[in-house]
C-alpha positions as CSV (number, residue, x, y, z in Angstrom):
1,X,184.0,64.4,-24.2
2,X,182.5,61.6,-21.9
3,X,179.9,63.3,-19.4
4,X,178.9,61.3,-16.3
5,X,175.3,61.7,-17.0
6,X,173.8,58.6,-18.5
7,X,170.8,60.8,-19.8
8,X,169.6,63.3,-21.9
9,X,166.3,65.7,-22.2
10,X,165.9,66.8,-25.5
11,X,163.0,69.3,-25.0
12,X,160.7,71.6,-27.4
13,X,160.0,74.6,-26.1
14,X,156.9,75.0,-28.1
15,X,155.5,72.1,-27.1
16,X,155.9,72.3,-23.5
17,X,153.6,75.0,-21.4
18,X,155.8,75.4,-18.7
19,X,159.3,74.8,-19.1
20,X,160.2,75.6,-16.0
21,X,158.0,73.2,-13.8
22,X,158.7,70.1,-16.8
23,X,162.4,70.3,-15.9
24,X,161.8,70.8,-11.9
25,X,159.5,67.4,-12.6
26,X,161.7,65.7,-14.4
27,X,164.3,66.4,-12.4
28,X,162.6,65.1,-9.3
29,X,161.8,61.8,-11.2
30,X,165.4,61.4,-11.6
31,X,166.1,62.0,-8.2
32,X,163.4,59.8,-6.5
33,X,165.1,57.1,-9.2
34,X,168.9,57.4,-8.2
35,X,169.7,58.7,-11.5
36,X,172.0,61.7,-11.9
37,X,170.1,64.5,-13.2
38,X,170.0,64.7,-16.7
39,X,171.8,66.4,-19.4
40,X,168.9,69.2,-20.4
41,X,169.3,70.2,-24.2
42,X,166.9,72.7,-25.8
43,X,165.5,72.5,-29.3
44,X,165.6,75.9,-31.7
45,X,163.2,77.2,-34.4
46,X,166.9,76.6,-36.5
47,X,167.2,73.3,-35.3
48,X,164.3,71.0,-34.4
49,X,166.0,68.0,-32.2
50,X,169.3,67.4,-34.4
51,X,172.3,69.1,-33.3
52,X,171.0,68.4,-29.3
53,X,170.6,64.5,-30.0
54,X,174.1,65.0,-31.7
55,X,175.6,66.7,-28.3
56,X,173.4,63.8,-26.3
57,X,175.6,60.8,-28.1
58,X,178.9,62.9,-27.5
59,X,178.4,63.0,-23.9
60,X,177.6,59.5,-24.3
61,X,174.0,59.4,-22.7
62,X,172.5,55.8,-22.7
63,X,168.8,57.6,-23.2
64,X,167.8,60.5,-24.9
65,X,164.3,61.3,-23.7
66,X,162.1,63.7,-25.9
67,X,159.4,66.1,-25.2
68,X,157.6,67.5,-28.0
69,X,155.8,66.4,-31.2
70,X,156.3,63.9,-34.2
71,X,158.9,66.4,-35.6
72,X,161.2,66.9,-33.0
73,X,160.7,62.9,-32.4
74,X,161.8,62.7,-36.5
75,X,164.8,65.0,-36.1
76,X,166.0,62.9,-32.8
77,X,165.7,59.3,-34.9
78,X,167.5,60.7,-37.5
79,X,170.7,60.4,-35.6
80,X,169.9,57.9,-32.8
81,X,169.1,55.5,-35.5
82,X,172.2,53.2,-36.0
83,X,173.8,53.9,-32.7
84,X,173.2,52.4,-29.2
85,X,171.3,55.2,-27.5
86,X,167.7,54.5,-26.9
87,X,165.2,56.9,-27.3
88,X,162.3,57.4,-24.9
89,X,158.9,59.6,-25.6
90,X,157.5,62.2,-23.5
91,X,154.7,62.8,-25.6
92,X,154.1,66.9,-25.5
93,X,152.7,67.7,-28.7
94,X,150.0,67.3,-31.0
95,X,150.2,63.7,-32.9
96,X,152.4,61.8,-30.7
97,X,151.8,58.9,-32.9
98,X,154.8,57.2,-32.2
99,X,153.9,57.2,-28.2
100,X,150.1,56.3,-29.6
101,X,151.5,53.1,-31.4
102,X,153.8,51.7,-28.3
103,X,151.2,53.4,-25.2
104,X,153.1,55.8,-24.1
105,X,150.7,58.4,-22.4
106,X,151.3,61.9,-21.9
107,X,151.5,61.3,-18.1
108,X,155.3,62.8,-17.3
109,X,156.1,60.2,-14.9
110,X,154.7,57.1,-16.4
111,X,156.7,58.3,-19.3
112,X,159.9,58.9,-17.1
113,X,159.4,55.7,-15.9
114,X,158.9,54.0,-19.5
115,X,162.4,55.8,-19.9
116,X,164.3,54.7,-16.9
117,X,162.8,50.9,-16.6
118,X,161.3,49.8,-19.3
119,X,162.2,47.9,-22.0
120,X,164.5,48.6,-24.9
121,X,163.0,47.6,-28.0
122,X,164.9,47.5,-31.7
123,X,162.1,49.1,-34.3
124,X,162.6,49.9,-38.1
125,X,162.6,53.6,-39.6
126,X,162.2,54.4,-42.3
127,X,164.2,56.6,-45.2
128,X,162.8,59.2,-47.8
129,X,165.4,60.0,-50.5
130,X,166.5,63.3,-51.5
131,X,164.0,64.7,-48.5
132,X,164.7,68.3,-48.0
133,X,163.8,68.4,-44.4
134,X,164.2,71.1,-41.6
135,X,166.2,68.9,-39.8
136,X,169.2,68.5,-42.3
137,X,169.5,65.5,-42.5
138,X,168.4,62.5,-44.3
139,X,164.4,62.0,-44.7
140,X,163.9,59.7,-41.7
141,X,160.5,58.9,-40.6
142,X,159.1,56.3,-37.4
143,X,156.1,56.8,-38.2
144,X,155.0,56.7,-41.7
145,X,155.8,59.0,-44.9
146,X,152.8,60.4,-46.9
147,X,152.0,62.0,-50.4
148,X,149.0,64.3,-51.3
149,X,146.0,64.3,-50.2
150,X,147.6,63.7,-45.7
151,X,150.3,66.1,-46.5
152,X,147.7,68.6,-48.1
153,X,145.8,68.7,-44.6
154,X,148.9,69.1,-42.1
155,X,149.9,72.0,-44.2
156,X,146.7,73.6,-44.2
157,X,146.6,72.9,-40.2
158,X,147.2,76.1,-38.4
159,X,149.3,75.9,-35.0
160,X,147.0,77.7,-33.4
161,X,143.9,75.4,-34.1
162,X,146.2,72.8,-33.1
163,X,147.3,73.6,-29.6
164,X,143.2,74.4,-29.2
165,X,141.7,71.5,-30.8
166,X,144.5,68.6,-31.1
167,X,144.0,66.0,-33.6
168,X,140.6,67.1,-34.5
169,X,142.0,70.3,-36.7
170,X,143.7,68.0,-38.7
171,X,140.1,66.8,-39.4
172,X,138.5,70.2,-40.0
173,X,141.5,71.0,-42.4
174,X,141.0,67.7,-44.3
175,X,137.5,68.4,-45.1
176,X,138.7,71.6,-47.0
177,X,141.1,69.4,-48.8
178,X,138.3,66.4,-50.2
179,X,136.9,68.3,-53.4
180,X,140.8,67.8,-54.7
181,X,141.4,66.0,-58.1
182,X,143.0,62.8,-57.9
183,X,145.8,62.8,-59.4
184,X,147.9,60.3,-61.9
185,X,150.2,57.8,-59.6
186,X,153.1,55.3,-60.5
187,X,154.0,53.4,-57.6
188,X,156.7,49.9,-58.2
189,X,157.1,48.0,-55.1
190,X,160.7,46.9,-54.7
191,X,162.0,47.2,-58.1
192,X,158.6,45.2,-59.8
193,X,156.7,46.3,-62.5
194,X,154.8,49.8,-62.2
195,X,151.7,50.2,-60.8
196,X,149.0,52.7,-62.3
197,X,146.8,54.9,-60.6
198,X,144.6,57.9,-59.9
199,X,144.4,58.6,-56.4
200,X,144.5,61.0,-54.0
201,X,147.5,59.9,-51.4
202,X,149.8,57.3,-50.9
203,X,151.0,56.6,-47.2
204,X,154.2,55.0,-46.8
205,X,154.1,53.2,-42.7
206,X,156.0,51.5,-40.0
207,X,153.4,51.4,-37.6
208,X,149.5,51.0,-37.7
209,X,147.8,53.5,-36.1
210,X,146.7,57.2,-37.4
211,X,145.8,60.4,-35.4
212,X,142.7,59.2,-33.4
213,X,144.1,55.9,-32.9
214,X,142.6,55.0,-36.4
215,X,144.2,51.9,-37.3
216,X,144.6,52.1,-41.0
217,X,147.3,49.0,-40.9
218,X,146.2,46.8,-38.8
219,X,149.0,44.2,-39.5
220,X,151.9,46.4,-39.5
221,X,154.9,46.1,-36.7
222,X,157.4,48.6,-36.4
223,X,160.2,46.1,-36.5
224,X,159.1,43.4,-39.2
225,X,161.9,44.3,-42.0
226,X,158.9,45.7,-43.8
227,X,157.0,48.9,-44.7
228,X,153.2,49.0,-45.1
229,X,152.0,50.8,-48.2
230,X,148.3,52.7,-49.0
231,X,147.0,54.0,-51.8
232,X,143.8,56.1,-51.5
233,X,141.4,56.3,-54.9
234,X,138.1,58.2,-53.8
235,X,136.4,59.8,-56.1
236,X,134.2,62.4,-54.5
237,X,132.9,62.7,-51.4
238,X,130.9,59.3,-50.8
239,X,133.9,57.6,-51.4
240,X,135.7,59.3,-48.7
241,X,132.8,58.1,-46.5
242,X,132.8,54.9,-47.6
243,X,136.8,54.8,-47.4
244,X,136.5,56.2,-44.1
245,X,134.0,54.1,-42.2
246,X,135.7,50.9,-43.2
247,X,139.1,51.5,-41.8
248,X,137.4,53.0,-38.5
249,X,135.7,49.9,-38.5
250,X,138.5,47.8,-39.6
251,X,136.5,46.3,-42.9
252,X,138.2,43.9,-45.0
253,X,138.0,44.9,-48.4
254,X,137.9,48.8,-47.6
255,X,136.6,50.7,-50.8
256,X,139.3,52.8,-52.5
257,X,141.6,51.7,-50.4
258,X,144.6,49.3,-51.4
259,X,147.5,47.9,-49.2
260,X,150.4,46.7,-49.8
261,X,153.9,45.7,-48.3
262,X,157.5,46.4,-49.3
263,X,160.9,47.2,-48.4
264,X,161.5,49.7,-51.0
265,X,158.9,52.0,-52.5
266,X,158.3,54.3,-55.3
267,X,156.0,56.9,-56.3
268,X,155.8,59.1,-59.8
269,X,153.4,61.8,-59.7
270,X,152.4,63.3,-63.2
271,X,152.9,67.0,-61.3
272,X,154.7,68.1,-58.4
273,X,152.5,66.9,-55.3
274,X,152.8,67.8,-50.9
275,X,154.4,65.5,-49.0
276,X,155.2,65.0,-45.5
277,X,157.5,62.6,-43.0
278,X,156.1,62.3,-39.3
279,X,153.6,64.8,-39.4
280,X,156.3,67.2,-40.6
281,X,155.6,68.9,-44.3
282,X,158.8,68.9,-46.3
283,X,159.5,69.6,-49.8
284,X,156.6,68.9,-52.4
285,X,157.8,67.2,-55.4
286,X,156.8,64.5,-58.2
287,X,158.6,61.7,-56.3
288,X,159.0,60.1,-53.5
289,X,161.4,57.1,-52.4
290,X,161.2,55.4,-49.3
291,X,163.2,52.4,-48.0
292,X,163.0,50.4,-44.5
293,X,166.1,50.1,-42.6
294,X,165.8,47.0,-40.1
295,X,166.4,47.2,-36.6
296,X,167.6,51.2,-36.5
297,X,166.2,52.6,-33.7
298,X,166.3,51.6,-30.0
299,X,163.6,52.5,-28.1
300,X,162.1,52.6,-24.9
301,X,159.0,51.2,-24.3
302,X,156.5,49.9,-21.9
303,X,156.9,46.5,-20.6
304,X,153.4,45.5,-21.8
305,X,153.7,46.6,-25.3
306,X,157.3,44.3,-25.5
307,X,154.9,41.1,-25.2
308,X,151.9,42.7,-26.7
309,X,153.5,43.7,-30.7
310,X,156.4,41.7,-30.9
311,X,155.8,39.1,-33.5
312,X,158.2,37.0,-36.0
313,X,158.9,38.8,-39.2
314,X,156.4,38.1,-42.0
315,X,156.9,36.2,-45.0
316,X,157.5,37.7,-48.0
């Protein structure tokens, strides 16, 4: 059934510290716009953003706004992508690397207004096969898709260190995590030969930045047609370093650190390794299969960052 709002607030409880005064805000933002006031839609530990984007397209909403973290972000795409509703971030949780990568701040009513007059931009997502995630559906990721080593330190990340510390736990969980073994990789880049290696991680992106800002893809655009592929091989703990200090410092040539492109990627693990879409830990297992799909998602974004990172498609 059509509704006569023209948006929806898809909204994470757990993310948010007061409820009550983020929906008397929004609210008012509507109101000071001339916009009806917005279908309000809350997320459950059951379901993380699915089922509420779901009742947002019924009700046929133009704009689904989100407030929360990477996963509730994830679980939203998953069923915007393919339709005509955009999808605007209220960045509320920890990574917000999605918001990081267009400049969308965590100021509520520049974010609002990013919503309600920005621009509408068409970005890829990505797809992880055979992803058993706790949204339900299909593996889809914005951000980038990870195995090992980045999936080993958001599982270790407590919630609680988290909410205290931000992206910085994800640092002091890390640490714990560089003694690990690498581990034997296969990795074919749409449908070529296999690729050998012993590394540590292999991160599957759309966009460029990590937690931090860090930009470990410099290159990348969210809507190029094409994902950007790394594969970590440090040895021990000078490596790391090494590895480290060249991507903050955007090095050519980074030590144990390859890159690659691809629409369709690959990875055999010789055991059963963590992996993780969006900052979200799903499933470990020896595989992991990701595609691009073109032009998915619509989403809102600053004006500024419609000029700023849209660029023609690269070569193959």
């Amino acid at each position: 059934m059509s509704d006569t709002r023209t948006a929806a607030v898809i909204v994470n409880p757990s993310k948010v510290i007061d409820l009550d005064e983020r929906r008397k805000e929004i609210r008012g933002l509507f109101a000071e716009a001339g916009r009806p006031e917005p279908l309000w839609l809350t997320t459950t530990p059951e379901d993380p953003g699915c089922g509420m984007a779901v009742q947002a397209v019924e009700a046929g909403v133009d704009v689904a706004l989100v407030c929360g973290g990477d996963g509730t972000v994830m679980a939203v795409a998953s069923v915007l992508a393919g339709t005509d509703v955009a999808l605007a971030l209220v960045p509320s949780g920890t990574g917000n690397l999605l918001a990081t990568n267009f400049g969308v701040t965590r100021d509520v009513r520049a974010a609002v207004e990013v919503a309600l007059h920005g621009d509408r931009r068409r970005i890829d997502v990505g797809v992880v096969d055979g992803a058993d995630t706790s949204t339900g559906h299909a593996g889809t990721f914005t951000v980038m898709a990870g195995m090992g080593f980045d999936a080993e330190m958001l599982e270790a990340t407590p919630d609680t260190a988290k909410r205290r510390f931000g992206w910085l736990a994800y640092v002091a969980a890390g640490v714990k995590k560089l003694h690990r073994k690498r581990v034997l990789m296969r990795i074919r880049l749409d449908g070529g030969r296999w690729i050998r290696r012993r590394a540590r991680s292999v991160l599957v992106a759309n966009v460029g930045r990590l937690q931090g800002g860090i930009p470990l893809f410099p290159d990348a655009r969210p809507d190029d047609g094409w994902l950007d592929v790394a594969v970590l091989t440090p040895r021990d703990i000078t490596d790391w370093v090494r590895l480290g200090w060249g991507v903050v410092m955007r090095r050519g040539g980074t030590p144990r650190l390859e890159t690659f492109r691809a629409r369709k990627v690959e990875v055999r693990t010789d055991r059963e390794q963590a992996r993780e879409l969006d900052g979200d830990v799903v499933a470990p297992s020896r595989t992991l299969v990701a595609r691009i799909s073109p032009a998915a998602l619509l989403l809102c974004v600053p004006r500024s960052a419609q000029t700023a990172e849209a660029t023609p498609p690269r070569d193959a």
